[in-house]
FIKE-133795 format. One record per residue (C-alpha): x, y, z. Coordinates in Angstrom, 2 decimals, m for minus. Example, Ala and Ser with C-alpha at 12.3 -4.5 7.8 and 13.67 -1.06 7.14 Angstrom:
BEGIN
<node c1="12.30" c2="m4.50" c3="7.80"/>
<node c1="13.67" c2="m1.06" c3="7.14"/>
***
This chain:
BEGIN
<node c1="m3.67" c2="7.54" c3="27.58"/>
<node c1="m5.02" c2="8.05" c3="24.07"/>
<node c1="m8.55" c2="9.06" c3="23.78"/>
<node c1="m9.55" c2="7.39" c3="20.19"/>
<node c1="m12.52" c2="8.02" c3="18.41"/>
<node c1="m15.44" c2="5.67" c3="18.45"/>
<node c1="m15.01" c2="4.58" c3="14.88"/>
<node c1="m13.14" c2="3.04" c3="14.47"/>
<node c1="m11.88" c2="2.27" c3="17.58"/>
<node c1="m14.92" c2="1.06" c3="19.44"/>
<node c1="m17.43" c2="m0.15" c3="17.12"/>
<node c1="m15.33" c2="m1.95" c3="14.31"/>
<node c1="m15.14" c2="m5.66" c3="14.27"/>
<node c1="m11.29" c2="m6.53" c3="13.44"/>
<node c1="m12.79" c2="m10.46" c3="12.70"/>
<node c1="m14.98" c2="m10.05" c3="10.12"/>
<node c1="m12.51" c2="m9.32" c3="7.29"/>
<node c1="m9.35" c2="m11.03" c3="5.81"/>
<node c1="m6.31" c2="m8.95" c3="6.25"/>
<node c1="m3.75" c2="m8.32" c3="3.79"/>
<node c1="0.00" c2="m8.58" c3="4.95"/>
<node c1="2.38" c2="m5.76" c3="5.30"/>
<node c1="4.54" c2="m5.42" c3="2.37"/>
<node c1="6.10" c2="m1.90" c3="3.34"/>
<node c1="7.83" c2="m1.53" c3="6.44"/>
<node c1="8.73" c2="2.24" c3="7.80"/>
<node c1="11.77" c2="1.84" c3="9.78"/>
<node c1="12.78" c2="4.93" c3="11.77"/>
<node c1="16.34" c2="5.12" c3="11.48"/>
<node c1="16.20" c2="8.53" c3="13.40"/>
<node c1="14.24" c2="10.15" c3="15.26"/>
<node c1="15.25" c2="13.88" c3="14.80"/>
<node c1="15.40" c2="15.94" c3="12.25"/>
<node c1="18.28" c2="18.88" c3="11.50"/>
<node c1="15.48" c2="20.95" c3="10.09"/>
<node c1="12.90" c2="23.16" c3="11.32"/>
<node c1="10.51" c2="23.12" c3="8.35"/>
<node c1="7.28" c2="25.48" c3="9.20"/>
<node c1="4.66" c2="23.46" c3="7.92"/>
<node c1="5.78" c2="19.48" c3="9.44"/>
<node c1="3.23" c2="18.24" c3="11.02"/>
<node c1="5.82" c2="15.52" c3="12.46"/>
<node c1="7.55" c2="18.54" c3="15.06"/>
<node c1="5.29" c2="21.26" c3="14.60"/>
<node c1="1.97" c2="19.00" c3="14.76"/>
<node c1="m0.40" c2="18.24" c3="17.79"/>
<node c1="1.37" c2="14.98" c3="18.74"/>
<node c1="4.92" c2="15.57" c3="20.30"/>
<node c1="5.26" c2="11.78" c3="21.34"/>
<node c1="8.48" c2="11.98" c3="19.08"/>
<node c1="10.15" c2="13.55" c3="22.54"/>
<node c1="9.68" c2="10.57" c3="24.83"/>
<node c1="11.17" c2="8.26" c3="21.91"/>
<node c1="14.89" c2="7.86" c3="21.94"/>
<node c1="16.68" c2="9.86" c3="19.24"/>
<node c1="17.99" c2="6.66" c3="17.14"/>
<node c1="16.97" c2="2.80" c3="17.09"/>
<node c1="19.43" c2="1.02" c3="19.29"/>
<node c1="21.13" c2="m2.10" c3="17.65"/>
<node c1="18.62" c2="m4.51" c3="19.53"/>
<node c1="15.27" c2="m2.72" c3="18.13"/>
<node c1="17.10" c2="m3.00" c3="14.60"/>
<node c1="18.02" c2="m6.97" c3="15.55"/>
<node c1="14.41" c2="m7.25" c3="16.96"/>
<node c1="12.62" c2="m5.75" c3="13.86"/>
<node c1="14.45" c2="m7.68" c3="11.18"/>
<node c1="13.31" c2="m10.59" c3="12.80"/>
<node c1="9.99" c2="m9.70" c3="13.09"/>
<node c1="9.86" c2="m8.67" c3="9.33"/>
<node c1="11.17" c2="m12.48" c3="8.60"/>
<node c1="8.57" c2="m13.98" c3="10.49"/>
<node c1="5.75" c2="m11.87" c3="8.25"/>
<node c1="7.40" c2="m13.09" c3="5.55"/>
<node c1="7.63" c2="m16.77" c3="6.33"/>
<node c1="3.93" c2="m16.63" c3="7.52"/>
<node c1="2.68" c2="m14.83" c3="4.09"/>
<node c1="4.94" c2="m16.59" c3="2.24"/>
<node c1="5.72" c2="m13.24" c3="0.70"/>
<node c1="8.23" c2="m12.92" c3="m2.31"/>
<node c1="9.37" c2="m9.45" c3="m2.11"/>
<node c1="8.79" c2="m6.38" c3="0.82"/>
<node c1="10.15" c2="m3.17" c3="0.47"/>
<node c1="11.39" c2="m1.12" c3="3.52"/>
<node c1="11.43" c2="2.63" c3="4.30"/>
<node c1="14.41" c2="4.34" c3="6.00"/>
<node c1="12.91" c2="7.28" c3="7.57"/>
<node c1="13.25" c2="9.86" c3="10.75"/>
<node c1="13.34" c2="12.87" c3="11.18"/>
<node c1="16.35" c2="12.52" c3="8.86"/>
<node c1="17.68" c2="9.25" c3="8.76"/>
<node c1="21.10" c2="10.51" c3="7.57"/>
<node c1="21.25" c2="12.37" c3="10.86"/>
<node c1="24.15" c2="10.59" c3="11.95"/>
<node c1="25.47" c2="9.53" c3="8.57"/>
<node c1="25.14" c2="6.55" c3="6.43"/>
<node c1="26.29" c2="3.67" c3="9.36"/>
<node c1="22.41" c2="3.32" c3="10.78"/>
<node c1="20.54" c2="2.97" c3="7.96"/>
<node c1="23.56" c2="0.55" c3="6.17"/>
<node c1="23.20" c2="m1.52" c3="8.48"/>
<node c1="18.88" c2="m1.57" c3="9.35"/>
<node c1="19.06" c2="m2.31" c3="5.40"/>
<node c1="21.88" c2="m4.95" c3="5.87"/>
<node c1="19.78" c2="m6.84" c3="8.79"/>
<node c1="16.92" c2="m6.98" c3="7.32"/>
<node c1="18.37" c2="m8.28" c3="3.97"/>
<node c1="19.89" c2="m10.96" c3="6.47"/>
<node c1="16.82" c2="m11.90" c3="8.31"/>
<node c1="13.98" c2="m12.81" c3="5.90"/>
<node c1="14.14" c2="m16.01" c3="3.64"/>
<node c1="16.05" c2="m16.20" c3="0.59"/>
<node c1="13.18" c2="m16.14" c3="m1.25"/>
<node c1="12.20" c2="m12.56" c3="m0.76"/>
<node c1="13.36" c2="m9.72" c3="m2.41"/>
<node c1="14.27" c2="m6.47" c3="m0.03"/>
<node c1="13.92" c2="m3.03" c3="m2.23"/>
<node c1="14.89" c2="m0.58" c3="0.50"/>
<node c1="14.45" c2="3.37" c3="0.04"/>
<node c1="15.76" c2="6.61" c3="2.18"/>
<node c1="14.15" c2="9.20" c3="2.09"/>
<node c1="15.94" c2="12.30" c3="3.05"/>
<node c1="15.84" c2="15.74" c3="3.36"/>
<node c1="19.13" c2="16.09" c3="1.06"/>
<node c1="20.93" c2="18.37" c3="3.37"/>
<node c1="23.28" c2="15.24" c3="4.73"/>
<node c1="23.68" c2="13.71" c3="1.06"/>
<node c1="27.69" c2="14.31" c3="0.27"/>
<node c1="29.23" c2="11.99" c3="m2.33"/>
<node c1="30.73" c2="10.01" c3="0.12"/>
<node c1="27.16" c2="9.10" c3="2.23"/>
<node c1="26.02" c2="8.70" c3="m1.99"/>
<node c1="28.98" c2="6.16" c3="m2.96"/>
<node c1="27.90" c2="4.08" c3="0.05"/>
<node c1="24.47" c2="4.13" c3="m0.52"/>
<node c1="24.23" c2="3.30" c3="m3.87"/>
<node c1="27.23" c2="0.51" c3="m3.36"/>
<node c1="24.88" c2="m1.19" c3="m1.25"/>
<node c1="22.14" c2="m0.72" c3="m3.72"/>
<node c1="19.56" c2="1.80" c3="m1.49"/>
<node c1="17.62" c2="4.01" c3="m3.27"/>
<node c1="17.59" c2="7.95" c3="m2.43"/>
<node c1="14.16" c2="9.83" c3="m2.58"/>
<node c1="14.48" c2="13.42" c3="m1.95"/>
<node c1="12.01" c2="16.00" c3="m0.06"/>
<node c1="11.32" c2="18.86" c3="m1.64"/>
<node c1="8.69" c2="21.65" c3="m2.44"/>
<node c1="10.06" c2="22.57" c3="m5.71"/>
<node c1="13.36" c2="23.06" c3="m7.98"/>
<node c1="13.39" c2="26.68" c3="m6.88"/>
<node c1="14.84" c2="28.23" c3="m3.39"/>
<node c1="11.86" c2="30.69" c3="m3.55"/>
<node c1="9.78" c2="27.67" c3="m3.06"/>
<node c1="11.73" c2="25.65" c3="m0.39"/>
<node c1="11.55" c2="28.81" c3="1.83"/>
<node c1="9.77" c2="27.11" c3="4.28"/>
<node c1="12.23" c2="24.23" c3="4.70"/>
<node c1="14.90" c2="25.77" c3="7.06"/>
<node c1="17.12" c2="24.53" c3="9.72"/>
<node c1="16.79" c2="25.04" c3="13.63"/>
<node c1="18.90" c2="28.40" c3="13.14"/>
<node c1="16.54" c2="29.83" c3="10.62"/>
<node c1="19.25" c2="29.62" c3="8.04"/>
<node c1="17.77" c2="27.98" c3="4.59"/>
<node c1="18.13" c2="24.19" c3="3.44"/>
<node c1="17.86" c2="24.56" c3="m0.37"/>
<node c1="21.40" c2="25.10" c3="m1.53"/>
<node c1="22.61" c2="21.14" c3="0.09"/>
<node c1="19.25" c2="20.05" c3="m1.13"/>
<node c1="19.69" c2="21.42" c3="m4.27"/>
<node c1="23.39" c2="20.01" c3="m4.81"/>
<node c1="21.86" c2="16.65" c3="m3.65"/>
<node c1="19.46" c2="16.71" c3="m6.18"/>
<node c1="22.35" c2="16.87" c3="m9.16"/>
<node c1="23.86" c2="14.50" c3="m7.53"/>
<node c1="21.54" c2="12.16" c3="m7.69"/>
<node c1="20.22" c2="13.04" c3="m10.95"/>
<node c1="23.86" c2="11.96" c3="m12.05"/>
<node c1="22.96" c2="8.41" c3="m10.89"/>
<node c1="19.76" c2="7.74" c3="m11.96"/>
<node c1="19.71" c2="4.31" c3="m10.68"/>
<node c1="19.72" c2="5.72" c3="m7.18"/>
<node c1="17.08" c2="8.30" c3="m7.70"/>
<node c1="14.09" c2="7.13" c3="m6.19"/>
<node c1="12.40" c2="10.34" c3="m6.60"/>
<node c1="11.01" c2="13.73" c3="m5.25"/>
<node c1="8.43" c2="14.54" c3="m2.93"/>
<node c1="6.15" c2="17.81" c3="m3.30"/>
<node c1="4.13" c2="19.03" c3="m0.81"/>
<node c1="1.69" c2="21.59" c3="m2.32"/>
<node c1="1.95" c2="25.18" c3="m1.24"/>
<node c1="m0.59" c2="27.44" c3="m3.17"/>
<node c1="1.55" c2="30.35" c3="m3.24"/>
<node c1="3.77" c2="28.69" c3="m5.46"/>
<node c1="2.77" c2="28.99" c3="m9.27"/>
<node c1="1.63" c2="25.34" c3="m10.04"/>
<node c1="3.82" c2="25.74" c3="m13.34"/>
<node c1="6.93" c2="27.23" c3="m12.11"/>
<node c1="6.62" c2="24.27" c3="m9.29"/>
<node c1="6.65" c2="21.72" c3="m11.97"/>
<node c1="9.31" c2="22.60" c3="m14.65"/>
<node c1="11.71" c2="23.79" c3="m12.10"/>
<node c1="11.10" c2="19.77" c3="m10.75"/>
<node c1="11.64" c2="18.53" c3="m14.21"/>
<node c1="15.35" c2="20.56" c3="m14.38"/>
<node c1="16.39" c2="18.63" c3="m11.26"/>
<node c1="16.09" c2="15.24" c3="m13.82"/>
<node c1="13.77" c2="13.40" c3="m11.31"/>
<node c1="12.40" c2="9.79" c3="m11.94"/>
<node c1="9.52" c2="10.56" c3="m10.90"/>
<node c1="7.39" c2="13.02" c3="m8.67"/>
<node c1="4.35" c2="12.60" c3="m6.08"/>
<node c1="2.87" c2="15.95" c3="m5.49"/>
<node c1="1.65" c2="15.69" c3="m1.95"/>
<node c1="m2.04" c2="17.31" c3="m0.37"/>
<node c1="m0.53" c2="19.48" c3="2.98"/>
<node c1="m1.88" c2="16.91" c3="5.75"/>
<node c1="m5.06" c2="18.81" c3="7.26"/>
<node c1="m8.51" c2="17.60" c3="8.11"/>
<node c1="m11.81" c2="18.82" c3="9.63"/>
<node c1="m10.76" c2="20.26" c3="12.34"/>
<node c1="m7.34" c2="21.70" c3="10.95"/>
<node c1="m8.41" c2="23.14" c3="7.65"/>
<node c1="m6.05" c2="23.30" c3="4.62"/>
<node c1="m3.62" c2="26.27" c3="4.09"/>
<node c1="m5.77" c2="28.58" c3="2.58"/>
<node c1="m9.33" c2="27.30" c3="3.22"/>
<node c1="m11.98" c2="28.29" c3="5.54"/>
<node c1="m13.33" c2="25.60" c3="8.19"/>
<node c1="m16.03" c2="23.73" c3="6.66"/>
<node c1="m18.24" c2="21.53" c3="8.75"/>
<node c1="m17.73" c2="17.46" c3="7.29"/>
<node c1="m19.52" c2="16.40" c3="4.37"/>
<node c1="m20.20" c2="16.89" c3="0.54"/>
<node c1="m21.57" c2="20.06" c3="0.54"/>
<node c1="m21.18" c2="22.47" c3="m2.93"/>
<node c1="m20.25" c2="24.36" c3="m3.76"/>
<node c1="m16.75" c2="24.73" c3="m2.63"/>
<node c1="m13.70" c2="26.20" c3="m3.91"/>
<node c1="m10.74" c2="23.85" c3="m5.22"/>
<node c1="m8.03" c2="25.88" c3="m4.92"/>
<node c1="m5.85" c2="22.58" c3="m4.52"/>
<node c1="m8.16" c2="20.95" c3="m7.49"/>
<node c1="m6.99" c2="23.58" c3="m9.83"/>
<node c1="m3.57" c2="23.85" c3="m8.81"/>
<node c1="m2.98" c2="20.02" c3="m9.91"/>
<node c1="m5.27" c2="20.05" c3="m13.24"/>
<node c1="m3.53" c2="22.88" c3="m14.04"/>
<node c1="0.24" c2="20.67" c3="m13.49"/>
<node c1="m1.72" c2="17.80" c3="m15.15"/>
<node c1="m2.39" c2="19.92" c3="m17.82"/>
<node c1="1.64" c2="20.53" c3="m18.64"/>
<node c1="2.23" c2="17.32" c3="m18.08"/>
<node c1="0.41" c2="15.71" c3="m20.73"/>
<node c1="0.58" c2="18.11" c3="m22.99"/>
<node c1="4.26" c2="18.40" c3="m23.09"/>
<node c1="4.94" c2="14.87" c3="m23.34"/>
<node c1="6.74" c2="14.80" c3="m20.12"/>
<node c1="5.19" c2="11.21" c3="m19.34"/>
<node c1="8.42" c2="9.99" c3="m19.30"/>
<node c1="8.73" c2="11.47" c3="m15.27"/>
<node c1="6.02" c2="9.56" c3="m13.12"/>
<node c1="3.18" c2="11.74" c3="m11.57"/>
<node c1="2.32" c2="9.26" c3="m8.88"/>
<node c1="m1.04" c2="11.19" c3="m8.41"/>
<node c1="m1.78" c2="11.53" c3="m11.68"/>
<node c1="m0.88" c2="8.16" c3="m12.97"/>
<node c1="m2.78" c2="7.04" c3="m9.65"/>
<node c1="m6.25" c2="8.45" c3="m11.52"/>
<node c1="m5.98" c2="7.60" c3="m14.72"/>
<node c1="m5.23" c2="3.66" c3="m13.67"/>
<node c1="m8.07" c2="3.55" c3="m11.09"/>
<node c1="m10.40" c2="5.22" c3="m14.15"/>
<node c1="m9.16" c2="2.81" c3="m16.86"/>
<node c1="m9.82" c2="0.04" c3="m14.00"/>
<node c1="m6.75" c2="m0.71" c3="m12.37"/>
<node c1="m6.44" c2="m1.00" c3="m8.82"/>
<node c1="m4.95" c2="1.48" c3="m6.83"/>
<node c1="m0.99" c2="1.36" c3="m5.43"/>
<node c1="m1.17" c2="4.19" c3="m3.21"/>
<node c1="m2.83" c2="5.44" c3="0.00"/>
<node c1="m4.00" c2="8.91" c3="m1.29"/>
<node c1="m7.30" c2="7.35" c3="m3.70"/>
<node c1="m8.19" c2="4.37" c3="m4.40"/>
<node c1="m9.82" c2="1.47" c3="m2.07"/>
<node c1="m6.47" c2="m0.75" c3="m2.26"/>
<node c1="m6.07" c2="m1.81" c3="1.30"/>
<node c1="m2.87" c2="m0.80" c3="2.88"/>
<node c1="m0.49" c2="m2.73" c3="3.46"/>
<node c1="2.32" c2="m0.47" c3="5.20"/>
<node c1="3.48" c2="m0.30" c3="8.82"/>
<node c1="5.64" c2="1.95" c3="10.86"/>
<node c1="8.31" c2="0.82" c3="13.02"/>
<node c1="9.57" c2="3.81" c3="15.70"/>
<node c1="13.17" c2="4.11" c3="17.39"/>
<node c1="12.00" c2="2.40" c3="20.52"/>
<node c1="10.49" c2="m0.48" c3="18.72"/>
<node c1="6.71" c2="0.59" c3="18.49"/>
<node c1="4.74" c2="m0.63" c3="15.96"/>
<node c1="2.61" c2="2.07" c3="14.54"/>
<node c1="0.15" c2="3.37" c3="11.96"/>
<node c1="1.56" c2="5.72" c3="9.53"/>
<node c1="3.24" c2="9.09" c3="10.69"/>
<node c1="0.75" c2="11.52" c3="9.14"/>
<node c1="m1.99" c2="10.31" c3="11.52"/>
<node c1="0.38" c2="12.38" c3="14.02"/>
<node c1="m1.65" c2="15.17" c3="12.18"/>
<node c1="m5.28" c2="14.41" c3="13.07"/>
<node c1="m4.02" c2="14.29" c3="17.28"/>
<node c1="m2.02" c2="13.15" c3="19.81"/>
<node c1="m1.25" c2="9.18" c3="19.62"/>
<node c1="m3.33" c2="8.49" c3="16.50"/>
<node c1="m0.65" c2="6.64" c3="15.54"/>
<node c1="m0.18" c2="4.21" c3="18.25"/>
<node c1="m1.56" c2="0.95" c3="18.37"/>
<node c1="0.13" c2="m0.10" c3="21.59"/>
<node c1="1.90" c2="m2.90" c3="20.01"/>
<node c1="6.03" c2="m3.37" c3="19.85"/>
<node c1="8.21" c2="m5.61" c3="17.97"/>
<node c1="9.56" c2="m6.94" c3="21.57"/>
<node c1="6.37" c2="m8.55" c3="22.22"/>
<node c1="3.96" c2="m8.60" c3="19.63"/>
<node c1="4.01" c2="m9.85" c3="15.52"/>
<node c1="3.12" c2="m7.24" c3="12.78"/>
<node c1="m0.19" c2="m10.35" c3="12.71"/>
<node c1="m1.50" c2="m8.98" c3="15.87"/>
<node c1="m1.03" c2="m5.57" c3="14.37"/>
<node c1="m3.35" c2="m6.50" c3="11.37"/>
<node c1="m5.84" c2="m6.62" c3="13.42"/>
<node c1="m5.70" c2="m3.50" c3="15.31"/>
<node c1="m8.88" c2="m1.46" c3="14.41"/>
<node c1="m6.96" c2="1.42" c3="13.05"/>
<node c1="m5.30" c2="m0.73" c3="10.62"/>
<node c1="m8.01" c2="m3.04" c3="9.92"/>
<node c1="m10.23" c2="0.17" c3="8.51"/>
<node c1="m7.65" c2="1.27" c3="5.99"/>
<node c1="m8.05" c2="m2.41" c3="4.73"/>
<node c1="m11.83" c2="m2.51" c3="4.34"/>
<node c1="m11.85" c2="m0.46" c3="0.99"/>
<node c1="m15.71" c2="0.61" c3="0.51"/>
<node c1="m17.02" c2="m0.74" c3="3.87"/>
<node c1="m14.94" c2="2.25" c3="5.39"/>
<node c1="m16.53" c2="5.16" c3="3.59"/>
<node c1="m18.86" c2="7.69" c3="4.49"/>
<node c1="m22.02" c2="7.61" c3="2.95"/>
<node c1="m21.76" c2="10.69" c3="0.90"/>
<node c1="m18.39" c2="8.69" c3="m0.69"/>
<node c1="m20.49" c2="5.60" c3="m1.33"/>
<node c1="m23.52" c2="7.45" c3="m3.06"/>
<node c1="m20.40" c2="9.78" c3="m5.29"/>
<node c1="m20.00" c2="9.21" c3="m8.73"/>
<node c1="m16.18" c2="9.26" c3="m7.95"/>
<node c1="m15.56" c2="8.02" c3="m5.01"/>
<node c1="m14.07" c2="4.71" c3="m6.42"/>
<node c1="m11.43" c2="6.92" c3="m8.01"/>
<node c1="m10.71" c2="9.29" c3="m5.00"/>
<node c1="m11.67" c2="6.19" c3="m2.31"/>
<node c1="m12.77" c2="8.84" c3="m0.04"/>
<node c1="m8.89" c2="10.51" c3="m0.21"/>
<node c1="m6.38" c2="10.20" c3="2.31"/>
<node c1="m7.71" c2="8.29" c3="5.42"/>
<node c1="m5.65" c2="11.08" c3="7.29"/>
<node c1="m7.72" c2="13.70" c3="5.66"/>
<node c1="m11.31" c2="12.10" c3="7.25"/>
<node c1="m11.05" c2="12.83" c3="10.43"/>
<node c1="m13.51" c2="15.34" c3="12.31"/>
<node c1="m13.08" c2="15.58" c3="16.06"/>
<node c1="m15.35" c2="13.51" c3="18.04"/>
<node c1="m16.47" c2="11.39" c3="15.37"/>
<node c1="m13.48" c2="10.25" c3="13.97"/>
<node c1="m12.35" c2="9.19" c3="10.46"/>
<node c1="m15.78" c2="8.22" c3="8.50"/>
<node c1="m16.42" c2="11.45" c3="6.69"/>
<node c1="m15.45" c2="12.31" c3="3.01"/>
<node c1="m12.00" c2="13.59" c3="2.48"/>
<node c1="m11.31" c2="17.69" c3="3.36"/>
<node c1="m10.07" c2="17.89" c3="0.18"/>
<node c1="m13.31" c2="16.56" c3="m1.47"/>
<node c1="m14.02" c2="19.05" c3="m3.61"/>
<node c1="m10.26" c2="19.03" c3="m4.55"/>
<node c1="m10.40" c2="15.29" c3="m5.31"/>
<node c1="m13.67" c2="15.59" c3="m7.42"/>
<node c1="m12.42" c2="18.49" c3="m9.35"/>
<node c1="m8.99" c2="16.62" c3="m10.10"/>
<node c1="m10.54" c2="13.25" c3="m11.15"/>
<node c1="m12.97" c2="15.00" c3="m13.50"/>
<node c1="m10.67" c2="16.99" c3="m15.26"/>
<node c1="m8.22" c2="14.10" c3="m15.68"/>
<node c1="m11.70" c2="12.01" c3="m17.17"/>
<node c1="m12.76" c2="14.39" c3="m19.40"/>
<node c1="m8.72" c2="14.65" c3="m20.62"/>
<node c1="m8.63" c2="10.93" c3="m21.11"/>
<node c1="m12.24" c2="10.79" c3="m22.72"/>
<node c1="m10.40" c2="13.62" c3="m25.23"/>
<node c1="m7.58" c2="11.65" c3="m25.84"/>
<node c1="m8.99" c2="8.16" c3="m26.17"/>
<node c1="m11.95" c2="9.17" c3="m28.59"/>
<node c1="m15.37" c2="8.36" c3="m28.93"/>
<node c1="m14.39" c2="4.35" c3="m28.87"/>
<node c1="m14.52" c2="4.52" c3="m25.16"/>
<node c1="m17.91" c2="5.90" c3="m24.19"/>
<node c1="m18.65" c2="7.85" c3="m21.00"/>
<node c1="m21.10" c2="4.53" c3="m19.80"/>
<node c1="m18.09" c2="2.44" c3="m20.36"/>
<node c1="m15.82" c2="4.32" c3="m17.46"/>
<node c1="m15.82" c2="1.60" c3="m14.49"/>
<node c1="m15.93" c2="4.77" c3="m12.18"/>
<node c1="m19.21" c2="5.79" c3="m14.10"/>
<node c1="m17.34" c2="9.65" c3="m13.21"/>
<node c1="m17.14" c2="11.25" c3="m16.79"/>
***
């Protein structure tokens, strides 16, 4: 059995808030992966639940789940959802499974709602063929990368040792030849890749866009390259991981390149102009996705795998239980409470509305669970000043440091 920390698993009150419904929906497609990347902290992490989970989702799990997603939508009376092929690699066994999770889903919920659905992929699997049929059925393609170089994909290899970049790489011009496919590119930061070289080899692969990714870690499993720091605000820190995205930032803007989506960046500079946020890494936008496993288990998202073993689970399945009753599990319920879920050092920050605290992932400290301030605090600050003061520069003295809703500049 899963031994959860107190908070919130204990000591939160699932009642006293109004939860917001799923939208996304991670569907795992597979449950393997053809890849042996060093760093994943899905098959080289602390959990290894993955093995007692059957290696695809069977046709009824796929039935069951498309039904369940219909019933969230009736009871929300939600107008669009958007769902998340995943795995391991969900092309593991070609495009059949994840044709046809897309093409029950679409089937299930009212006609009403709109269904974007996304793969996201490794590349290696992604001929022309498994494209044509993709796109024919109108699925987007995101692609996993750690750069447009094989010097920086060095670390994604298969189980033989032998490298993926040269599929991944023809994937990539493939998909850059259909741009209406190309959902994207994840980036996982390594900081022994130059921060520049990173970026403009990304821009030659003609992405949409591009969300450069923090390497999941947390108090008690410190960041690549960092020294184990007890939890809390305490400067003055290095930023290694700070600097390495003001300095991509920095291109960015400069250059003009605005045209490719920085999710991160355009993340910050909406939260300090006073949008709300759209994605889980800052911001206090509740979230509103959920993970579906092979065997039917309704779970939290994957990269809670990294904090340790079963942070995921809720104990919930689609057999017997509505993606309601998972609202109100306490692990989802806190990554809907926004500023109530924060650690004091967050709440007394003069950017902590920006950052939100960071990744919920990136809170955790064992034996006291996931109300601290981000490990990548220092990071965060360092990243959501720069990008204030570069705003501030840009917009002029007509908006005035007191007039920044984040009160950060």
């Amino acid at each position: 059995m899963t031994s959860h920390p107190r908070w919130p698993y204990a000591v939160l009150d699932t009642t006293a808030h109004e939860p917001v419904p799923f939208r996304q929906f991670v569907l795992k497609v597979h449950g393997r992966c053809n890849l042996d990347c060093t760093y994943c902290y899905l098959y080289q992490g602390p959990d290894h639940g993955w093995r007692d989970r059957p290696a695809r989702a069977s046709d009824r799990t796929v039935r069951r789940t498309a039904d369940r997603i219909a019933e969230h939508v009736r009871a929300h009376g939600l107008d669009a959802v958007r769902i998340e092929l995943h795995g391991g690699e969900p092309l593991l066994t070609g495009p059949g499974p994840v044709l046809a999770y897309a093409d029950a889903v679409r089937r299930a919920v009212p006609a009403g709602c709109r269904v974007t659905a996304t793969v996201q992929t490794n590349g290696t699997l992604l001929t022309d063929a498994t494209l044509d049929r993709l796109a024919a059925a109108g699925l987007r393609v995101g692609l996993s990368l750690d750069g447009g170089r094989a010097a920086h994909n060095a670390r994604r290899t298969d189980h033989a040792g032998r490298p993926a970049w040269p599929a991944a790489h023809a994937a990539a011009r493939r998909l850059a030849a259909r741009p209406q496919t190309y959902a994207g590119i994840l980036c996982t930061i390594d900081l022994a890749a130059d921060p520049l070289d990173v970026y403009r080899s990304l821009l030659d692969l003609r992405p949409p866009g591009t969300d450069f990714l923090l390497p999941h870690a947390n108090w008690g499993s410190p960041p690549p390259g960092t020294d184990r720091l007890p939890p809390g605000r305490h400067r003055p820190r290095p930023t290694p991981y700070g600097d390495w995205l003001a300095a991509v930032f920095d291109a960015w803007w400069d250059e003009g390149r605005l045209g490719m989506r920085v999710r991160l960046f355009q993340e910050i500079a909406g939260l300090l102009l006073g949008a709300p946020s759209r994605a889980e890494a800052v911001g206090l936008s509740p979230l509103a996705a959920v993970v579906v496993e092979t065997d039917g288990s309704i779970e939290q998202v994957d990269a809670l795998r990294s904090a340790y073993p079963g942070a995921s689970e809720t104990g919930l399945d689609v057999f017997r239980h509505s993606f309601d009753e998972a609202l109100r599990h306490p692990g989802v319920a806190a990554r809907q409470l926004g500023e109530r879920a924060l650690a004091e050092e967050c709440l007394d920050c003069p950017v902590g509305r920006v950052c939100g605290g960071g990744n919920y992932v990136h809170r955790y400290a064992p034996g006291t669970g996931f109300r601290h301030p981000s490990v990548y605090c220092a990071d965060l600050e360092k990243l959501v000043r720069h990008i204030a003061h570069r705003l501030q520069r840009t917009t002029g003295p007509s908006r005035r440091p007191e007039q920044c809703s984040t009160r950060c500049l």
